[in-house]
C-alpha positions as CSV (number, residue, x, y, z in Angstrom):
1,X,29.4,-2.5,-9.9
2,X,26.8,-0.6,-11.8
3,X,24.6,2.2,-9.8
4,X,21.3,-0.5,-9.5
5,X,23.7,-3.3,-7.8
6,X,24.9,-0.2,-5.6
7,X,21.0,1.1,-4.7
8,X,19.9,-2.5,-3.7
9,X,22.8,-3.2,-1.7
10,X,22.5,0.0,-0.4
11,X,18.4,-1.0,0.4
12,X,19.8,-4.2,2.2
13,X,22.4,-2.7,4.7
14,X,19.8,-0.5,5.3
15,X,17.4,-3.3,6.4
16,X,20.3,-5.2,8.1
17,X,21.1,-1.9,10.1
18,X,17.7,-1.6,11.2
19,X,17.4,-5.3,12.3
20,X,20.9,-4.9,14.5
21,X,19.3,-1.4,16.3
22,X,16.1,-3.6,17.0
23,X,17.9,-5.9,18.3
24,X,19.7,-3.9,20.3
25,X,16.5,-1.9,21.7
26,X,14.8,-5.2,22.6
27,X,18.0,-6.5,24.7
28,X,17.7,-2.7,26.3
29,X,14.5,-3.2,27.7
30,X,15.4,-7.0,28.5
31,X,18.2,-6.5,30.8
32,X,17.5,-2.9,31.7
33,X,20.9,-1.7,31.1
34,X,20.2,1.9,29.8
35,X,17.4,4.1,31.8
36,X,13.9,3.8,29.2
37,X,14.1,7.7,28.4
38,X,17.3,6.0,26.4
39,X,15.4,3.7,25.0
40,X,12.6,5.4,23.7
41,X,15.0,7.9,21.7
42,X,16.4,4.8,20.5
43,X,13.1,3.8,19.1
44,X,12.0,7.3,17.7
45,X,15.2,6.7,15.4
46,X,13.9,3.5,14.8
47,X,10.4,4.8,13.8
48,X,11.9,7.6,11.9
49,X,14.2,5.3,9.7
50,X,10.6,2.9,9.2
51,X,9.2,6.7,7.8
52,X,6.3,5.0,10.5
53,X,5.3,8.5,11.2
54,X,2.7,8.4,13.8
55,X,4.8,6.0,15.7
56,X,7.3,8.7,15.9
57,X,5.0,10.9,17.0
58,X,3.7,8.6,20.1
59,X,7.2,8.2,21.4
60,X,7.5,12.4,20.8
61,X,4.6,12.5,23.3
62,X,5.5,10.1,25.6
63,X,9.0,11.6,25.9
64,X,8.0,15.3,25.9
65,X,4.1,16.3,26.7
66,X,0.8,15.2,26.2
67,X,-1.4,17.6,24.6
68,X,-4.6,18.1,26.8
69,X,-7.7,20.5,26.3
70,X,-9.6,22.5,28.6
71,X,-11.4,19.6,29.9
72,X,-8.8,17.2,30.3
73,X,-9.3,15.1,27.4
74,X,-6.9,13.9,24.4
75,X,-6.9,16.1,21.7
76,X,-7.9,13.9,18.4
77,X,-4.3,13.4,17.0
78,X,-2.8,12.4,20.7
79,X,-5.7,10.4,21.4
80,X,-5.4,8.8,18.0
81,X,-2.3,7.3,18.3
82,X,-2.1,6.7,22.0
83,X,-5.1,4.4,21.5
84,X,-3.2,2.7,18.7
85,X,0.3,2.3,19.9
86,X,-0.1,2.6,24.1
87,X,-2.5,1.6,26.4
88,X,-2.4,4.9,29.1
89,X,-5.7,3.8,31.1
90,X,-5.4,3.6,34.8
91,X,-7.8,2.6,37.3
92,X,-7.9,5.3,40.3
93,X,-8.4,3.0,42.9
94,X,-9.9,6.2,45.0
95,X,-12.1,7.6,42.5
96,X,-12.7,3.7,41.5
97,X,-12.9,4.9,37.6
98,X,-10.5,4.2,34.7
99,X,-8.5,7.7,32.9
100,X,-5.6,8.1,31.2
101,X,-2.7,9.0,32.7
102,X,-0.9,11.2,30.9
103,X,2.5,11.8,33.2
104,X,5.9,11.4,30.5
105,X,8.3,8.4,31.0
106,X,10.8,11.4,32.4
107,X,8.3,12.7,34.7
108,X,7.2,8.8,35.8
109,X,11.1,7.8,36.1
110,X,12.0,10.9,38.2
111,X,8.6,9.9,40.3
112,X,9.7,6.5,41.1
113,X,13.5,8.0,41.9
114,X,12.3,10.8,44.6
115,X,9.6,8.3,46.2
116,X,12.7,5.6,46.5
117,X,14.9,7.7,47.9
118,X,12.5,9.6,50.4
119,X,11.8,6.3,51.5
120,X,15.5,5.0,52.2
121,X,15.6,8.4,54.4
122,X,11.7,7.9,56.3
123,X,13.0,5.6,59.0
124,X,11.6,6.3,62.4
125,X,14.5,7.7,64.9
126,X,15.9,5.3,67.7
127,X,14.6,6.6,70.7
128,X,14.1,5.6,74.1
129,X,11.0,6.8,76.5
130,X,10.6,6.2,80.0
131,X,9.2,7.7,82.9
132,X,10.0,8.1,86.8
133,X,6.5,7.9,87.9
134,X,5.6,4.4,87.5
135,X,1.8,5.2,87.1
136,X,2.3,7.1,83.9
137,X,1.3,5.5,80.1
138,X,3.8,6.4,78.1
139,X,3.3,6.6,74.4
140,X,5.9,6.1,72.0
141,X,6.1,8.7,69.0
142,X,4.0,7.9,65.6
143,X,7.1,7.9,63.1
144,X,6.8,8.1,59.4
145,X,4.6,5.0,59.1
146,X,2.3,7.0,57.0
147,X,4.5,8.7,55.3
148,X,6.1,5.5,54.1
149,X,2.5,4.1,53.5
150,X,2.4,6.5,51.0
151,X,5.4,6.3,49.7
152,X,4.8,2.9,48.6
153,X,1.8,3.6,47.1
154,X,2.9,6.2,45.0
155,X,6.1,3.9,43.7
156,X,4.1,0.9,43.3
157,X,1.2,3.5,41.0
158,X,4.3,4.6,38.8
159,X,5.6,1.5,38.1
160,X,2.5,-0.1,37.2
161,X,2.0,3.3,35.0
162,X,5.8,2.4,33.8
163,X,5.0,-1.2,33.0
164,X,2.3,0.0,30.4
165,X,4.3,2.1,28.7
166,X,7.1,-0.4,28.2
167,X,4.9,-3.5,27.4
168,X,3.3,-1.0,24.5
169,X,7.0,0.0,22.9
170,X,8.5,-3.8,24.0
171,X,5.3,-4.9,21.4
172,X,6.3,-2.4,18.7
173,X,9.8,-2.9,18.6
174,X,9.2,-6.8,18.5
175,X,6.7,-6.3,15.7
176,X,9.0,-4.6,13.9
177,X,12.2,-6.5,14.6
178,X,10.0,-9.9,13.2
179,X,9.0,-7.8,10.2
180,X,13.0,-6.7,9.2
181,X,13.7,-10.3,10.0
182,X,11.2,-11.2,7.5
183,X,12.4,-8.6,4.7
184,X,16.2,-9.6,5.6
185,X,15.6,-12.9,4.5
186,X,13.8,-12.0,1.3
187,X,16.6,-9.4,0.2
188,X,18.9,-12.5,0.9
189,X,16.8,-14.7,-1.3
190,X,16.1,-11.7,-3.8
191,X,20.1,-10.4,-4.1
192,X,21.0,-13.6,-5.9
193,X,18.3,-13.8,-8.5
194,X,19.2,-9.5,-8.9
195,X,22.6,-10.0,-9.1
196,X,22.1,-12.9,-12.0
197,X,19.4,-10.6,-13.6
198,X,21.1,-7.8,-13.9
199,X,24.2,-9.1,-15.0
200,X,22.6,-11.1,-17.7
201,X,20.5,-7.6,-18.7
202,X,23.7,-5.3,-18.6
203,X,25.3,-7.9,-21.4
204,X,22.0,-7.6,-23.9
205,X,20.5,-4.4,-22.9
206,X,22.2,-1.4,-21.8
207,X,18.6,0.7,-21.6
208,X,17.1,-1.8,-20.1
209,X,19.4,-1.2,-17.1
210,X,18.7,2.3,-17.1
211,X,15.4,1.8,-17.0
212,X,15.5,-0.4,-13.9
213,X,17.5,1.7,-11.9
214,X,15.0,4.4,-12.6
215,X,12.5,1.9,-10.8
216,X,14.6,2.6,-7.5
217,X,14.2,6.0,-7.7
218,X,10.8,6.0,-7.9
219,X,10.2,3.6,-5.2
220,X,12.6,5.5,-2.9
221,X,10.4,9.0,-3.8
222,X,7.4,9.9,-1.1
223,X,5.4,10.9,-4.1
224,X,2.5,8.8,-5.2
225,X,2.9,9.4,-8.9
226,X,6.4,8.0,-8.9
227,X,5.5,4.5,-7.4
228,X,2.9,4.0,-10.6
229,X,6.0,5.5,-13.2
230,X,7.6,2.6,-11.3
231,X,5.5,0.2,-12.7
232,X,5.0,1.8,-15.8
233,X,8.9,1.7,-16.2
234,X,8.2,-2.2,-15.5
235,X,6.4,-1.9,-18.7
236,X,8.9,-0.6,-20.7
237,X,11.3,-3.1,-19.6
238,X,9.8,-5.6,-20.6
239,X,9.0,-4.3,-23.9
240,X,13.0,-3.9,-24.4
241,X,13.2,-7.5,-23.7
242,X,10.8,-8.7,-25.7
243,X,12.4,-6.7,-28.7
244,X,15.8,-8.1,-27.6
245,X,15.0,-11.8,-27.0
246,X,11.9,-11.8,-29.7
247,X,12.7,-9.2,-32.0
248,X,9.6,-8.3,-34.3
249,X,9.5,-10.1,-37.9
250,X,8.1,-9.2,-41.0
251,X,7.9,-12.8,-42.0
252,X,6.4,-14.2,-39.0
253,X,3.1,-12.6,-37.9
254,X,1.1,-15.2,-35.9
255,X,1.5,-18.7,-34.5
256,X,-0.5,-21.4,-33.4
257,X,0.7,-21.9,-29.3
258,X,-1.3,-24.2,-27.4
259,X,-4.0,-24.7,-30.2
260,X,-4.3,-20.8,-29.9
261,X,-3.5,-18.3,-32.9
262,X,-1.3,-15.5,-31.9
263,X,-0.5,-12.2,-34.0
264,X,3.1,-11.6,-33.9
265,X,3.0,-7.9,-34.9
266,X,5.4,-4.7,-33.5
267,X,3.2,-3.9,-30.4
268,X,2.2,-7.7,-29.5
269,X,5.3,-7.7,-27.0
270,X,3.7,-10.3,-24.7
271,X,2.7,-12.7,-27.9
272,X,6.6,-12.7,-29.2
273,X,7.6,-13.3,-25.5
274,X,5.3,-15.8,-25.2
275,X,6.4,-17.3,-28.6
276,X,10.2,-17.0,-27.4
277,X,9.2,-19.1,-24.3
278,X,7.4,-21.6,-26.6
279,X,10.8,-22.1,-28.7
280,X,13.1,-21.9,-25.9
281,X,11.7,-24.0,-23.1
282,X,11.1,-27.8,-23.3
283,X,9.3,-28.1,-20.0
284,X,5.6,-27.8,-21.0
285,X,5.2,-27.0,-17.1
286,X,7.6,-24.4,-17.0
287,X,6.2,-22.6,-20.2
288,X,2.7,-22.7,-18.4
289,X,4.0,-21.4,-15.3
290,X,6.0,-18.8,-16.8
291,X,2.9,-18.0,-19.8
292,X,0.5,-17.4,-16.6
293,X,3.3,-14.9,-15.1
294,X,3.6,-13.1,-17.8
295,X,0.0,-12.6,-18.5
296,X,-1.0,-11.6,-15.1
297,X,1.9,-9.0,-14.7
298,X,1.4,-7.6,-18.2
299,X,-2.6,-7.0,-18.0
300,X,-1.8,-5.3,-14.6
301,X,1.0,-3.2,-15.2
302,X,-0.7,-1.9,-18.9
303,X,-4.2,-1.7,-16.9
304,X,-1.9,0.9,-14.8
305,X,-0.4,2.5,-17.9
306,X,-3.8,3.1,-19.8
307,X,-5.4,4.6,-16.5
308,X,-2.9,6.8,-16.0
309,X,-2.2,7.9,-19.6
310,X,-6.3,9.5,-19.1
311,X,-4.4,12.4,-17.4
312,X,-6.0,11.7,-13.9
313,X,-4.1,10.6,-10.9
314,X,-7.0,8.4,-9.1
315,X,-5.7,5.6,-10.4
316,X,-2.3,5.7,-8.8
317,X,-1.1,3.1,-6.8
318,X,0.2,2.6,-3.3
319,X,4.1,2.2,-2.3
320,X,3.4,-1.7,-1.5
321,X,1.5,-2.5,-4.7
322,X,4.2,-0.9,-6.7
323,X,7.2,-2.8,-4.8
324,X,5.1,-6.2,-5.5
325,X,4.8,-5.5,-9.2
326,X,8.5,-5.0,-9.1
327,X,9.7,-7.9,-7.6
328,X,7.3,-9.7,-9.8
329,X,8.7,-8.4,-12.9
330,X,12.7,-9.1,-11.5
331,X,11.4,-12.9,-11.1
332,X,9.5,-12.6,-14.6
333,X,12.9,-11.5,-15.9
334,X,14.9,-14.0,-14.2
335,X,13.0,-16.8,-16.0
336,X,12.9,-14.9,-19.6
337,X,16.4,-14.3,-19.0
338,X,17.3,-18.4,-18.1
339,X,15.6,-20.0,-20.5
């Protein structure tokens, strides 16, 4: 198994590991098996694997402390992603206004625990009052009426407080458990056309393959600049193929395709691929499907490679733009590869 085959399997038992602890955190909060401090360190893992960084923050605050300022307001970052990821308003039934509570899951749990068990204690004592003089009222004593009163309120006002906080991490978790469910499937569709590709490339084109499993690296690097060498290694690739399946020749430097004149020269990779799809396919469909493809990945990926080679970096691309063109030039591949 060469080192690529290796790194994408790798990428998909990653995804598949991340589904099954979704999964699991979801049935946690379902059946409420485990107590929800549990939970949410399951889900910072979760968030931390996902590199969703401010997500891992959130459940860092709502396990540990809320940062608060002199006048009891969110500081800009906690703020920030409570609004985004939790809803933490509460409506103060005395002070009939809404604020945000800012108590921690441990410090709500260990609320509603102490009220619960104060309240299985706050029974009024069995006693008996009477009186010899027959004219006398007798009052029985108050108990701990109020003090159960209160009680109630105070478990009822923590596990309303609770209820938010779980309904916010319940909707991440599912969010993200219907997103790995989504990739899953596309890895599953993707691993066969990768396996066929690569095993088709490692027979013609030994530098080719290296070139690919360069592309992994890049798109496992943090670093901007490495996602757009990603797609500029995209480039090369496909140069290597054209030179393999369309090699340049003397002899032959233009054709009429489609009523079109093409020049056939060295750097015209895209023309000789084109002209090898021409030759090779008999499915004037197909060649226009495949013809489109590889125009609109090739002006893309060398609109990259120009703005980049201008020695400025404002032109770099973004992790998910660079994974698109990647998969776009595995399927490109695939149907160069078939014909």
């Amino acid at each position: 198994m060469s080192s690529l085959v290796f790194k994408f399997k790798e990428s998909m038992n990653k995804i598949e590991d991340l589904l099954n602890l979704s999964e699991e955190i979801l049935e946690n909060i379902e059946k409420s098996n485990i107590s929800f401090q549990e939970i949410c360190l399951k889900v910072s893992r979760l968030s931390r694997l996902l590199w969703d960084n401010n997500a891992f923050k959130w459940i860092k605050f709502e396990i540990n402390w809320y940062p608060l300022d002199g006048d009891w307001s969110f500081t800009s970052e906690a703020h920030f992603i409570t609004s985004k990821y939790s809803n933490r308003w509460y409506f103060n039934k005395a002070l009939k206004w809404n604020y945000i509570f800012t108590e921690t899951i441990p410090q709500i749990e260990s609320k509603i625990e102490s009220a619960k068990l104060e309240l299985s204690v706050a029974v009024d004592p069995n006693v008996s009052i009477s009186s010899a003089n027959p004219t006398q009222y007798v009052i029985n004593p108050i108990g701990n009426w109020v003090r159960r009163v209160k009680l109630n309120e105070e478990i009822v006002e923590f596990s309303e407080k609770l209820s938010k906080i779980k309904h916010s991490i319940y909707k991440y978790v599912l969010e993200k458990n219907y997103e790995l469910k989504y990739w899953n499937s596309v890895y599953n569709i993707f691993d066969n056309l990768h396996k066929n590709t690569l095993q088709k490339i490692e027979t013609i084109s030994k530098d080719s393959l290296k070139i690919l499993s360069s592309i992994y690296d890049n798109l496992n690097s943090t670093n901007p600049i490495d996602w757009t060498n990603a797609v500029h290694n995209c480039r090369r690739v496909l140069q290597n193929i054209s030179d393999i399946l369309s090699p340049y020749n003397p002899d032959k430097k233009e054709k009429i395709i489609w009523k079109k004149t093409i020049e056939l020269w060295k750097d015209n990779y895209i023309n000789r691929l084109i002209d090898f799809i021409e030759t090779k396919s008999e499915s004037e469909n197909f060649k226009s499907i495949v013809w489109s493809h590889l125009k609109f990945i090739w002006e893309r990926i060398d609109s990259i490679y120009w703005a980049s080679s201008k020695w400025t970096h404002k032109n770099d691309i973004n992790k998910y733009e660079a994974e698109r063109y990647v998969i776009y030039t595995f399927i490109l591949l695939n149907d160069l590869l078939f014909l």
